[in-house]
Every structure is written in structure tokens, then in C-alpha cells.
PQR file of N, CA, C, O and H, with PARSE charges and radii, in Angstrom:
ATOM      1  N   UNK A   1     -10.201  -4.111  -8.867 -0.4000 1.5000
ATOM      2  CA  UNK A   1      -9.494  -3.158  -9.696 -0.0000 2.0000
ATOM      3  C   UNK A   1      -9.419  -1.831  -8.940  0.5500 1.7000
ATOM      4  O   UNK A   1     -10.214  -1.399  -8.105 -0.5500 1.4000
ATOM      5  N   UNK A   2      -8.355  -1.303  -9.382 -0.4000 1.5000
ATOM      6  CA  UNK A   2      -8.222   0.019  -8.293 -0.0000 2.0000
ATOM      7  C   UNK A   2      -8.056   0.830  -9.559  0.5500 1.7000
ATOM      8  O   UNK A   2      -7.902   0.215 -10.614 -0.5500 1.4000
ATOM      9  H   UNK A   2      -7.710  -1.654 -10.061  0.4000 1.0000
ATOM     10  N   UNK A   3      -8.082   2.746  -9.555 -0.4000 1.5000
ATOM     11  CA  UNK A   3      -8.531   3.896 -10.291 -0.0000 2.0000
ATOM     12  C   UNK A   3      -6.938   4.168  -9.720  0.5500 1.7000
ATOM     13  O   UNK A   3      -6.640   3.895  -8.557 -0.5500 1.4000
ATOM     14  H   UNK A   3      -8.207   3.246  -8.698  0.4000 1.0000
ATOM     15  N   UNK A   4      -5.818   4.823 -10.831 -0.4000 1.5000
ATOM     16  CA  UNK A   4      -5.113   5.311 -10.660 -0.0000 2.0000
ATOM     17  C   UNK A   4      -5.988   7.239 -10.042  0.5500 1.7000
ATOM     18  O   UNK A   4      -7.197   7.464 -10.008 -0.5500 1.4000
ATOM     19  H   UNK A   4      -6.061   5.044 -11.775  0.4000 1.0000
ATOM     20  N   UNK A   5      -5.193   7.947  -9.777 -0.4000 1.5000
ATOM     21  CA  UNK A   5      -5.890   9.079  -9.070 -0.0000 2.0000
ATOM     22  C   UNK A   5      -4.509  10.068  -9.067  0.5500 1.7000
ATOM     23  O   UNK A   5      -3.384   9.770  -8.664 -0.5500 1.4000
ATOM     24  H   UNK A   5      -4.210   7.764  -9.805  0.4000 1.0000
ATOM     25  N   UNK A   6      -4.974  11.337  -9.651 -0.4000 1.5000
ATOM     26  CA  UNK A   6      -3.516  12.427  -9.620 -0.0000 2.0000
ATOM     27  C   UNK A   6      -4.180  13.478  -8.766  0.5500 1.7000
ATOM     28  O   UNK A   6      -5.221  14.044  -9.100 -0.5500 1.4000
ATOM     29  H   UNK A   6      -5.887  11.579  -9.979  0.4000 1.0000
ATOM     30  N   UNK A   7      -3.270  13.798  -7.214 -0.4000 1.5000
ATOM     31  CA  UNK A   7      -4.354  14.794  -6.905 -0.0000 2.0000
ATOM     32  C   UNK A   7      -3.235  16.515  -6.936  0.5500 1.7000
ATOM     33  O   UNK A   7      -2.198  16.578  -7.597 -0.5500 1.4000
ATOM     34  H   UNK A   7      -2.424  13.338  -6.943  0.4000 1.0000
ATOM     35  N   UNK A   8      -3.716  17.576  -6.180 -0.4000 1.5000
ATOM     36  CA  UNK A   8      -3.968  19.006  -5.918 -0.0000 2.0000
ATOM     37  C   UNK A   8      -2.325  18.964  -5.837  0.5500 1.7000
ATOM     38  O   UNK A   8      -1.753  19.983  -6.224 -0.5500 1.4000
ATOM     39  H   UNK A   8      -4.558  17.525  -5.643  0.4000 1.0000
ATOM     40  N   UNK A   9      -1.582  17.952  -5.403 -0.4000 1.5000
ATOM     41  CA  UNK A   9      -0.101  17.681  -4.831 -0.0000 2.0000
ATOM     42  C   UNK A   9       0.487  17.306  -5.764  0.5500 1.7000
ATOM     43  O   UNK A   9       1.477  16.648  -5.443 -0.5500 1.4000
ATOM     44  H   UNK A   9      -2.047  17.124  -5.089  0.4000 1.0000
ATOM     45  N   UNK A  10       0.306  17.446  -7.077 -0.4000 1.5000
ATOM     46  CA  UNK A  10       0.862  16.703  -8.107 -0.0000 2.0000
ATOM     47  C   UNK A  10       1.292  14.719  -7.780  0.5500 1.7000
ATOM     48  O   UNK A  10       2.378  14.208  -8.053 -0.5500 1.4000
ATOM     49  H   UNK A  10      -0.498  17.980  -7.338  0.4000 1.0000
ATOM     50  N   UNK A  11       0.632  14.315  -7.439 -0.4000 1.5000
ATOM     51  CA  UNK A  11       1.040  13.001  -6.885 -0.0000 2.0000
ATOM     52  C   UNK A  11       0.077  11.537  -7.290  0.5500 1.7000
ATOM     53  O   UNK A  11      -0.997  11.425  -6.698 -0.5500 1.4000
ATOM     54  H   UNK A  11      -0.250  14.730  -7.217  0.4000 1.0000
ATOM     55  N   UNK A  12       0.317  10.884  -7.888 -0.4000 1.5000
ATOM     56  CA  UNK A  12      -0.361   9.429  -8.309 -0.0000 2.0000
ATOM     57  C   UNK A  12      -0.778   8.844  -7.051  0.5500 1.7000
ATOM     58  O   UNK A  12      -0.058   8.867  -6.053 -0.5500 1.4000
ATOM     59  H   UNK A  12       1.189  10.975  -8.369  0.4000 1.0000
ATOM     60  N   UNK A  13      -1.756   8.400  -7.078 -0.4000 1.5000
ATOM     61  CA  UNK A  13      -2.173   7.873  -5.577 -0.0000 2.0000
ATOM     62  C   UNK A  13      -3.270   6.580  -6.576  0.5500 1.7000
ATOM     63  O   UNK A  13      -3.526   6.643  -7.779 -0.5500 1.4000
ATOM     64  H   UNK A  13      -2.342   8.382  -7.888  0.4000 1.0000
ATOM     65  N   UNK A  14      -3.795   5.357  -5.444 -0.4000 1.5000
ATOM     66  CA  UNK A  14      -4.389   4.378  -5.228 -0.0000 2.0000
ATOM     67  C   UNK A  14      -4.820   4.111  -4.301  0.5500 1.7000
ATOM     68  O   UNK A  14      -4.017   3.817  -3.416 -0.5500 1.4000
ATOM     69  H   UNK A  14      -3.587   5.306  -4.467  0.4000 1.0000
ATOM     70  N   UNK A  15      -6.082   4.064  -4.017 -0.4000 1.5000
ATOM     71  CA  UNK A  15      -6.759   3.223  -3.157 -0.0000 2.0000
ATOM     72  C   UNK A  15      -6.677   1.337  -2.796  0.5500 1.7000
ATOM     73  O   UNK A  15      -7.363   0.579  -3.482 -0.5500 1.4000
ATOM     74  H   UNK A  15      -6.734   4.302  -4.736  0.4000 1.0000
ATOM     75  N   UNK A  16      -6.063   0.966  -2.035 -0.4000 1.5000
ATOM     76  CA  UNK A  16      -6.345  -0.202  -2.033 -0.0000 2.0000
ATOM     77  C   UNK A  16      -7.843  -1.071  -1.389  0.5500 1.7000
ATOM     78  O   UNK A  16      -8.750  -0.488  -0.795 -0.5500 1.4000
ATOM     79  H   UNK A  16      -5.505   1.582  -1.478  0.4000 1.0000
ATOM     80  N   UNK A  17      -7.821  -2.021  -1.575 -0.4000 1.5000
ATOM     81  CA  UNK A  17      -9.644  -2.451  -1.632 -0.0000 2.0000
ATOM     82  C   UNK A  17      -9.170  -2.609   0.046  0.5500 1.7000
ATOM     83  O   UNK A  17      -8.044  -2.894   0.454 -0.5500 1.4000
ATOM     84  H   UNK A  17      -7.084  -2.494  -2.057  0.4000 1.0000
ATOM     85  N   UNK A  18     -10.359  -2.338   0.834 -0.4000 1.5000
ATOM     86  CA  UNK A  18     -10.333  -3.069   2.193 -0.0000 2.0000
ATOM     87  C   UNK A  18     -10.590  -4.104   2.521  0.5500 1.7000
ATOM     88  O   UNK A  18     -10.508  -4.269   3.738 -0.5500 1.4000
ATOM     89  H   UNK A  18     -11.274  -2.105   0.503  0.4000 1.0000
ATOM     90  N   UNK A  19     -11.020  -5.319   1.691 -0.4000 1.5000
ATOM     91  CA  UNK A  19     -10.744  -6.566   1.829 -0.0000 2.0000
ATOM     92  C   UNK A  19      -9.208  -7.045   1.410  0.5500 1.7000
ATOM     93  O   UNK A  19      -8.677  -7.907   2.110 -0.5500 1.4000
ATOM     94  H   UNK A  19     -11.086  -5.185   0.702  0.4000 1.0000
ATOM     95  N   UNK A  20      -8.702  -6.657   0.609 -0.4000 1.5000
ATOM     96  CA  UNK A  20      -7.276  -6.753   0.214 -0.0000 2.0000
ATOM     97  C   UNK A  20      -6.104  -6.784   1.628  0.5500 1.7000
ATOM     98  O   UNK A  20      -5.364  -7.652   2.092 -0.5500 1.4000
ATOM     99  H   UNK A  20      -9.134  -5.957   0.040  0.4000 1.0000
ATOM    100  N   UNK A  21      -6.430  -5.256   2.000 -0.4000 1.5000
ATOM    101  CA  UNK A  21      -5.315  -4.614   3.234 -0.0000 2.0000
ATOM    102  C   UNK A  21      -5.918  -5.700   4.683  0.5500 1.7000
ATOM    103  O   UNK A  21      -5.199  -5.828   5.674 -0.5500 1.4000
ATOM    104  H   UNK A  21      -7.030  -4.551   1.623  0.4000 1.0000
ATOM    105  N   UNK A  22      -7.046  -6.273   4.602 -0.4000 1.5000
ATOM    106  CA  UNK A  22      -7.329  -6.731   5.471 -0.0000 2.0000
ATOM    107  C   UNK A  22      -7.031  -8.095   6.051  0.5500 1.7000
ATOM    108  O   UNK A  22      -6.947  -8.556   7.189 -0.5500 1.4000
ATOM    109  H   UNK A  22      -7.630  -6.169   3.797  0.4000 1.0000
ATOM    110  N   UNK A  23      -6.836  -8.800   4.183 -0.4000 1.5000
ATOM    111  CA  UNK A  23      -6.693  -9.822   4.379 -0.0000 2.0000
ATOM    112  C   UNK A  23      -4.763  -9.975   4.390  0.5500 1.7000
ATOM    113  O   UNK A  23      -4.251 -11.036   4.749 -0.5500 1.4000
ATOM    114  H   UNK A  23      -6.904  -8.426   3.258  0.4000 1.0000
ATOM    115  N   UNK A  24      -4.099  -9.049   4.053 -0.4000 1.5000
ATOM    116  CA  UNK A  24      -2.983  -8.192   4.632 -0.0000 2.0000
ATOM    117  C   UNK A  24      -2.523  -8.387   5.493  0.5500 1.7000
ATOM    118  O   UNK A  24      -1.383  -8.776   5.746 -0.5500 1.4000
ATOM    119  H   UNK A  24      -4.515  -8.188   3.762  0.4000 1.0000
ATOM    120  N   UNK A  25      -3.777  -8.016   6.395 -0.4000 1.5000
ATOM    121  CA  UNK A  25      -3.123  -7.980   8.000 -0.0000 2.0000
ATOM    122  C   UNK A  25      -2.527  -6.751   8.479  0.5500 1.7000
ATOM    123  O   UNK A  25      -1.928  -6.744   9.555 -0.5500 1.4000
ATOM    124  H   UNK A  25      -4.703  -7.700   6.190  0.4000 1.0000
ATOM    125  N   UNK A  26      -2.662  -5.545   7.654 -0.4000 1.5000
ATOM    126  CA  UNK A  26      -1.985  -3.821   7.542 -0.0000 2.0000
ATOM    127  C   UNK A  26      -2.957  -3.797   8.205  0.5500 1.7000
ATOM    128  O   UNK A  26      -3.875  -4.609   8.326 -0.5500 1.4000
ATOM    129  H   UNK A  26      -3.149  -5.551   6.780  0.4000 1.0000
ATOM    130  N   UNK A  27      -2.688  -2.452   8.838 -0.4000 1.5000
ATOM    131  CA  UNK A  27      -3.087  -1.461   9.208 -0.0000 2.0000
ATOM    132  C   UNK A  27      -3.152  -0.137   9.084  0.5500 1.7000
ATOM    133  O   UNK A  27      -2.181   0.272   8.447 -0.5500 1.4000
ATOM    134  H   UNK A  27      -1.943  -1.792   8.739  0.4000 1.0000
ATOM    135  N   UNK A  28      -4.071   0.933   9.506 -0.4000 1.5000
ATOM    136  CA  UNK A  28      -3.419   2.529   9.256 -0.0000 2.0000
ATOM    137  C   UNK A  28      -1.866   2.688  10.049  0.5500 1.7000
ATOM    138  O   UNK A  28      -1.512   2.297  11.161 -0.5500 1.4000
ATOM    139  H   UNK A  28      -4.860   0.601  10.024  0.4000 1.0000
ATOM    140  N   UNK A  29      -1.184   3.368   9.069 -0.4000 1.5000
ATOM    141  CA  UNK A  29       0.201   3.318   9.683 -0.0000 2.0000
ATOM    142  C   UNK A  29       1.079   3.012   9.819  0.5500 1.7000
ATOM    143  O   UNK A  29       2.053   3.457  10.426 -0.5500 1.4000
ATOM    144  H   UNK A  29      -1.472   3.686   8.166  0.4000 1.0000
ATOM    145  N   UNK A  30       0.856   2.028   9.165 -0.4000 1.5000
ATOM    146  CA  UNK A  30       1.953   0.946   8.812 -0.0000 2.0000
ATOM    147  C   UNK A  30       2.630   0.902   7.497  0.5500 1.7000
ATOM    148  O   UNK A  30       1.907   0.749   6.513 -0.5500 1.4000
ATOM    149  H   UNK A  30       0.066   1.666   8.671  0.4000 1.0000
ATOM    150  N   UNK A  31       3.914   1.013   7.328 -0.4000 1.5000
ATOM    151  CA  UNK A  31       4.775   1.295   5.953 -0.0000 2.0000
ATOM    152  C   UNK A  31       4.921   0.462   5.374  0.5500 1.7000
ATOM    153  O   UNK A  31       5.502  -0.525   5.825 -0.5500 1.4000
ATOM    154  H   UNK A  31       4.502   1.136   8.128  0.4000 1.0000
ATOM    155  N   UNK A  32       4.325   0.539   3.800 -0.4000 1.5000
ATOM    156  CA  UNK A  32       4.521  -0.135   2.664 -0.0000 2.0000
ATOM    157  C   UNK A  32       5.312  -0.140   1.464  0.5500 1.7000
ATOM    158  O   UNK A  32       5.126   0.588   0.489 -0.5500 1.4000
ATOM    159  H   UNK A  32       3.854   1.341   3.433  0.4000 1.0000
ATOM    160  N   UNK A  33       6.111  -0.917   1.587 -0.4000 1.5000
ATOM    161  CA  UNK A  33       6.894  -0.783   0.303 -0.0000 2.0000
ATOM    162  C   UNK A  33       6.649  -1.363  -0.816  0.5500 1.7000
ATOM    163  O   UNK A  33       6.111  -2.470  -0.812 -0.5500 1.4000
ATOM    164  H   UNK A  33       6.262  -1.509   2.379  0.4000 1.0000
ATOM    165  N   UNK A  34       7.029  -0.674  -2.103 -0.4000 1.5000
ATOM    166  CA  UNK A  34       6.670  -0.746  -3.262 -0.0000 2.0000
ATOM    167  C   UNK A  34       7.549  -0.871  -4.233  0.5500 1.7000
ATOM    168  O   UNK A  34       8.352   0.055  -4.346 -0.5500 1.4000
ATOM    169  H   UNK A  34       7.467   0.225  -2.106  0.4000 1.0000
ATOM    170  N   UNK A  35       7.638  -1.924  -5.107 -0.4000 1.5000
ATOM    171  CA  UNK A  35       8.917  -2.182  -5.555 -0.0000 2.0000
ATOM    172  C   UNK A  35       8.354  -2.455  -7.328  0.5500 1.7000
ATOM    173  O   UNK A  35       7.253  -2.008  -7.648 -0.5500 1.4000
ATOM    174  H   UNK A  35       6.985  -2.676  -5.015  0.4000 1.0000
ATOM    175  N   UNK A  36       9.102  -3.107  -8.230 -0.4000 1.5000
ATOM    176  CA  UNK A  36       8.978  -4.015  -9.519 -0.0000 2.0000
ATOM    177  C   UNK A  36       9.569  -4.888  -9.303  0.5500 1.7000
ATOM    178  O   UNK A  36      10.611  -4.938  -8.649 -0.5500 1.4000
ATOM    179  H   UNK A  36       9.997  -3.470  -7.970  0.4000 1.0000
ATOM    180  N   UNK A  37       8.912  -5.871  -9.903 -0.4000 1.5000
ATOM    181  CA  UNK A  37       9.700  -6.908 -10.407 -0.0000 2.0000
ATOM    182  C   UNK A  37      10.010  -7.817 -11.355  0.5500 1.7000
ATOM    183  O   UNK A  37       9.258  -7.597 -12.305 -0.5500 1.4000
ATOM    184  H   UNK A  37       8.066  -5.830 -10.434  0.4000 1.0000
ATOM    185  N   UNK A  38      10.621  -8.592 -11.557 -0.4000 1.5000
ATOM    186  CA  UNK A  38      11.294  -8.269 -13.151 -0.0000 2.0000
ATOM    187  C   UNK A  38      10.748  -8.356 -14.413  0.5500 1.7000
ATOM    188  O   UNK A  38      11.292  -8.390 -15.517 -0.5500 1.4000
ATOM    189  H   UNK A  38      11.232  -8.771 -10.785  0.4000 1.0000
ATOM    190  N   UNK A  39       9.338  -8.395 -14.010 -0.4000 1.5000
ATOM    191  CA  UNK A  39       8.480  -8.442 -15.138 -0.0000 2.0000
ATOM    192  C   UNK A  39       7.486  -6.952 -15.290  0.5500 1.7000
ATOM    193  O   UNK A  39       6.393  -6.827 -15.842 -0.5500 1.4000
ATOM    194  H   UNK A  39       8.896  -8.367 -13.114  0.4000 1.0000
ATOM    195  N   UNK A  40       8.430  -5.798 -14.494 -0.4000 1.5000
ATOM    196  CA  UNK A  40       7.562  -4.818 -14.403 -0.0000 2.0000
ATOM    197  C   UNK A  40       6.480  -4.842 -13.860  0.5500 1.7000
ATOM    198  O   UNK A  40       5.672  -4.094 -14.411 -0.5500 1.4000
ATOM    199  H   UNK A  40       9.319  -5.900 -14.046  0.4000 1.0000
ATOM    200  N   UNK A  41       5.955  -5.585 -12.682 -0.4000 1.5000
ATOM    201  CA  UNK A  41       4.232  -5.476 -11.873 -0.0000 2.0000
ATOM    202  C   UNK A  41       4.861  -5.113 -10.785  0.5500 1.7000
ATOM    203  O   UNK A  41       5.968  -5.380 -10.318 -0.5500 1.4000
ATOM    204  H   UNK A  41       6.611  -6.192 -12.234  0.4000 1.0000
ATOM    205  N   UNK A  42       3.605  -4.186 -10.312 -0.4000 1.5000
ATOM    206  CA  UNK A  42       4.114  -3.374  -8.957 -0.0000 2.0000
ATOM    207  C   UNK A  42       4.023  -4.762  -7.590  0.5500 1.7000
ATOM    208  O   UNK A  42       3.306  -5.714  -7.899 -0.5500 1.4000
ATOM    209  H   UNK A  42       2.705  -3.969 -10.690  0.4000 1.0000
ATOM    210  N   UNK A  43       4.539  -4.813  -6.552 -0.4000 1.5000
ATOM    211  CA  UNK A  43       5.060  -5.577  -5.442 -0.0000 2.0000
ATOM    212  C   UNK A  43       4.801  -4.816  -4.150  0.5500 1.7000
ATOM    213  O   UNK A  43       5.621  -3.951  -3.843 -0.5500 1.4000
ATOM    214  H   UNK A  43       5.122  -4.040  -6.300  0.4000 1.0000
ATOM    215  N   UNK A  44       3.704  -5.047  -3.318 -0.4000 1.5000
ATOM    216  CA  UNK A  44       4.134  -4.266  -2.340 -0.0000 2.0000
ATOM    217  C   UNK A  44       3.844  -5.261  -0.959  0.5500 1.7000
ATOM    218  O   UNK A  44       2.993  -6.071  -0.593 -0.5500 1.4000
ATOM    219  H   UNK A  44       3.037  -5.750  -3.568  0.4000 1.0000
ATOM    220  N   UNK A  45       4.695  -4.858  -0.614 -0.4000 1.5000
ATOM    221  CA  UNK A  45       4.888  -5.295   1.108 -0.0000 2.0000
ATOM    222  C   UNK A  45       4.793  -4.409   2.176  0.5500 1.7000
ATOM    223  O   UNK A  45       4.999  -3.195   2.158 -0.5500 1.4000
ATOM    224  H   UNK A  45       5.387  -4.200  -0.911  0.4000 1.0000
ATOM    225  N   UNK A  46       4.451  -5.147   3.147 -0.4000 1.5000
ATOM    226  CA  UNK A  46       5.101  -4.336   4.791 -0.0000 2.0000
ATOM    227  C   UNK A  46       6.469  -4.410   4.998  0.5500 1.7000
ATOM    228  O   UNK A  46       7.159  -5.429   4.994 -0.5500 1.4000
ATOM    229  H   UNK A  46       4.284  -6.132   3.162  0.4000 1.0000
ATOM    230  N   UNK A  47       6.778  -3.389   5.160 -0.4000 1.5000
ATOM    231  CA  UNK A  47       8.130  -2.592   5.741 -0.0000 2.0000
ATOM    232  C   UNK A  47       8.192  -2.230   7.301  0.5500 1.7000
ATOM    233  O   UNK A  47       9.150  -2.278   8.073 -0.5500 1.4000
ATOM    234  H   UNK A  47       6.218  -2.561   5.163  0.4000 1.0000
ATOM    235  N   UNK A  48       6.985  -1.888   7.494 -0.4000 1.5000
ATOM    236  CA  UNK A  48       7.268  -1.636   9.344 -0.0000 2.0000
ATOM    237  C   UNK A  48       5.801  -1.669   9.315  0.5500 1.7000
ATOM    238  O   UNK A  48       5.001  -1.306   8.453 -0.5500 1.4000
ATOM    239  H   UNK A  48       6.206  -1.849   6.868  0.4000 1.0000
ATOM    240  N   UNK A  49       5.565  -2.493  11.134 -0.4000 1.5000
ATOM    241  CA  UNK A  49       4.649  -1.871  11.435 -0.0000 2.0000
ATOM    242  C   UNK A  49       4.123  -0.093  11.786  0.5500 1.7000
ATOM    243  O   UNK A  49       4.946   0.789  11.539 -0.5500 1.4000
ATOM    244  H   UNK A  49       6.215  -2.787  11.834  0.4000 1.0000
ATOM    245  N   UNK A  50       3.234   0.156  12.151 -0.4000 1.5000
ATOM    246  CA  UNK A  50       3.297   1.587  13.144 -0.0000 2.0000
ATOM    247  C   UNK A  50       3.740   1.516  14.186  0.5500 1.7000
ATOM    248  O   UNK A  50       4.209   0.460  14.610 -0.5500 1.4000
ATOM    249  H   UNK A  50       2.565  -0.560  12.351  0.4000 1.0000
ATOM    250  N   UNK A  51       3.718   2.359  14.716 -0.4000 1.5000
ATOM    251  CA  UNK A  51       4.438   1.962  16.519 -0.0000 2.0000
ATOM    252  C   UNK A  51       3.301   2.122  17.597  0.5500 1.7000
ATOM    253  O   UNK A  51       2.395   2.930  17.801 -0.5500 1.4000
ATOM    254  H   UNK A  51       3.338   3.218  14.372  0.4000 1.0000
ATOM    255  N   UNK A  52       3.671   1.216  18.064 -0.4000 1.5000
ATOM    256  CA  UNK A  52       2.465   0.692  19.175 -0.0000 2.0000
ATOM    257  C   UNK A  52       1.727   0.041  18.422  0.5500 1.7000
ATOM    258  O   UNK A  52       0.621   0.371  18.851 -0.5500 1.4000
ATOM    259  H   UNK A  52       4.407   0.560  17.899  0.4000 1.0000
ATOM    260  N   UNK A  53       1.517  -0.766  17.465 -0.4000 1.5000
ATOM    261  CA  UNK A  53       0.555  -1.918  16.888 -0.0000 2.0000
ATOM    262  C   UNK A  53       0.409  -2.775  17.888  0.5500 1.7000
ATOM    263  O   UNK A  53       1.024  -2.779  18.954 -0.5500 1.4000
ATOM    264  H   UNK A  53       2.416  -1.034  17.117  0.4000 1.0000
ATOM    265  N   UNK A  54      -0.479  -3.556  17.499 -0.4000 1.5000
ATOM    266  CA  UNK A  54      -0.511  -4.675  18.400 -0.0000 2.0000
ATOM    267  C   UNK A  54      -0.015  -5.942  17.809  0.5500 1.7000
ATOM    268  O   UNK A  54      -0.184  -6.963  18.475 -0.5500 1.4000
ATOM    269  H   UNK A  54      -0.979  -3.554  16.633  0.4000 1.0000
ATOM    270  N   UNK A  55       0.449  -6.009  16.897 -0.4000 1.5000
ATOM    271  CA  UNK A  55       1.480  -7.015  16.341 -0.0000 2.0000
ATOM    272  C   UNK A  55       2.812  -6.618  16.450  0.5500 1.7000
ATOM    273  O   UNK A  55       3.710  -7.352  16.035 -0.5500 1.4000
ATOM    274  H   UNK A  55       0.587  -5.180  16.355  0.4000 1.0000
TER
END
């Protein structure tokens, strides 16, 4: 379970678990997209790696 979080930036933020992102295969840096779908639950994927990853 993750803690929704509002910080100093006016901005909703989440932590994701590091077994989660890991088992992922993300990395720092790497762009995630975040979508719904049609049942309203959040969706998120990789969108790009970072540059210079090693994938």
C-alpha cells in the first residue's frame, strides 16, 4: 500500500515500494506514464528509458 502525500509545491505525490519498481525493471530516470482505465484504476508504464541506461 502506498500513502497518498501533498507536498510545499502544492502537488500529490506517491512513493512506489522498491520491490515493485524493481521487479519493474525502472530505474531512477526513467519516464513513467500514468494513465486510467476504463474502470478508473491508475495504469502506469514506462515511457522512456533515461539516457544512457543500460537497457
Amino acid at each position: 500500500m502506498v500513502k497518498l502525500q501533498f507536498d510545499r509545491n502544492k502537488q500529490y505525490k506517491i512513493t512506489l515500494p522498491k520491490a515493485l519498481v524493481e521487479a519493474k525493471g525502472w530505474e531512477k530516470g526513467d519516464r513513467i506514464n500514468v494513465s486510467l482505465d476504463s474502470k478508473g484504476d491508475l495504469v502506469l508504464s514506462l515511457k522512456s528509458r533515461k539516457r544512457g541506461g543500460n537497457r
